[in-house]
N, C-alpha and C positions, 0 to 999 in steps of 0.2 A: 274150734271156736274162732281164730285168727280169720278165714277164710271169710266169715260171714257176719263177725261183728258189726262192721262198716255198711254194711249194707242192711241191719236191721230198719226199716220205719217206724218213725213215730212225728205226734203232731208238735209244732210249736204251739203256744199261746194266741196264736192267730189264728189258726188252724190249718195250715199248711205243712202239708207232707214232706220231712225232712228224714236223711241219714247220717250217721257219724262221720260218711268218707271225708269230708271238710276237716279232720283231725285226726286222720290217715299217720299224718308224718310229724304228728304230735304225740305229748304225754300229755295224758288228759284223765282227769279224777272227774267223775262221776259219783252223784250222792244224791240221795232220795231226801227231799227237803218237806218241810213244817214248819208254819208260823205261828203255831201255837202250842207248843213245845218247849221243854225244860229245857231244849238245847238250843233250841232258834238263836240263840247270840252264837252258833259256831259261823251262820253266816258273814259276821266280820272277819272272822279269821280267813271264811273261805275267800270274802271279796280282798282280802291283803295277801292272799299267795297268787288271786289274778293278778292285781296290782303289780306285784312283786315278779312274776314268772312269765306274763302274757306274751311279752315282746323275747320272751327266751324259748318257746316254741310248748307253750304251757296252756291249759284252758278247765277251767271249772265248768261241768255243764251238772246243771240240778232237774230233777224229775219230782215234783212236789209230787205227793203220796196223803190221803186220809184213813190208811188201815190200820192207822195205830190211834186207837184210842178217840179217834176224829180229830187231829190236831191240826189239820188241815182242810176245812170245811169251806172256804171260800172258792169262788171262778176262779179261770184262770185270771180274768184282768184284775182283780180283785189282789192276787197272787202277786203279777207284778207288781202292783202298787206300793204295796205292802213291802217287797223289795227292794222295790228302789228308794222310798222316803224312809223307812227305817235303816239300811243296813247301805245304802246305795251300790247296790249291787251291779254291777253292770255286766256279768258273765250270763251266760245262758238260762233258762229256765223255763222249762218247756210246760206242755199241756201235761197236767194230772194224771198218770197213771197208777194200776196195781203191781205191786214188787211181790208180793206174795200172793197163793194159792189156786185156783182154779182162771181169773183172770189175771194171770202173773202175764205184765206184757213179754212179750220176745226178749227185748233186753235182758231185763232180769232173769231171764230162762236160762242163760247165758251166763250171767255173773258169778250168780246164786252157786254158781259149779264151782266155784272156785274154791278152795279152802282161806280161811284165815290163822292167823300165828299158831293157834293152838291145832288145825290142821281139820277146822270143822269147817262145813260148808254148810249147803243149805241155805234157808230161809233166811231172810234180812231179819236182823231183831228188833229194830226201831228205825224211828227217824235218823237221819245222819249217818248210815253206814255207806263207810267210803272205797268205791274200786279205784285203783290204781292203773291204769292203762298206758304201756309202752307204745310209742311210735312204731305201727308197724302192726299193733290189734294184743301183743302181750298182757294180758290182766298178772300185773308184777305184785301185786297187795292188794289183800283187804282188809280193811281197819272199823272194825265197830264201831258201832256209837260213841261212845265215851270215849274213846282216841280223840283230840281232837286234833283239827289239822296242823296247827302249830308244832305237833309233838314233834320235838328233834330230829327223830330218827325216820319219821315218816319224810320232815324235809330233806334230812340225806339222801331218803330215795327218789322223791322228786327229781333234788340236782341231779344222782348219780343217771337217772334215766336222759335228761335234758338233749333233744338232738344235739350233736356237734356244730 
């Protein structure tokens, strides 16, 4: 997975062809986001561990997703807006893809391998499921929905991954 994480494509918001190598030599949390979602408020948490991590070699990048239930029904620009006047977000947040099933983008092909605490992998369950990404392409955690970013122990791993 290491080898080719980084080099996965996908679109910005713009529509320009981007890859993760830009956070190579980052810890970087990835999370499949929704604006219209029970959980939509974990986006303050997430834009307060940018705030909090960004200049310590940290980066939140979001993948808005509508396979859950359609809680994410708008365009991309519609997406941003939406981000940045309610939650002020200023971390990434790219073009709309699928996290699950036959159009699961490449990313998530990828992620989805991973196990979480309880040692399941597979499918995202919802909006807000969070990967955990070591400097270097390590997927160190994955943290369901309902974890939310804040939780202690997730911020411990944060720090304890944080370049030197």
């Amino acid at each position: 997975m290491t080898s080719t994480l980084y080099d996965i494509e996908f679109q910005t918001a713009d529509g320009d062809t981007v890859t993760l190598d830009s956070y190579r030599d980052q810890v970087l949390l990835v999370v499949n986001v929704a604006s219209k979602c029970g959980l939509t408020p974990q986006y303050a948490d997430l834009q307060q561990l940018q705030t909090e991590y960004s200049g310590r070699g940290f980066s939140v990048v979001g993948f808005p997703c509508n396979q859950f239930n359609g809680q994410e029904p708008g365009t991309d620009a519609e997406i941003q807006e939406f981000c940045s006047t309610t939650f002020g977000v200023d971390f990434p947040v790219y073009s709309k893809i699928e996290v699950n099933g036959d159009g699961r983008h490449a990313l998530y092909s990828e992620l989805t391998e991973v196990q979480d605490a309880q040692g399941e992998a597979g499918d995202v369950q919802w909006n807000f499921e969070k990967f955990l990404i070591a400097p270097g392409g390590t997927v160190v955690s994955r943290l369901r929905p309902r974890i939310t970013p804040r939780d202690p122990e997730f911020v411990a791993l944060i720090e304890a991954n944080l370049p030197a």
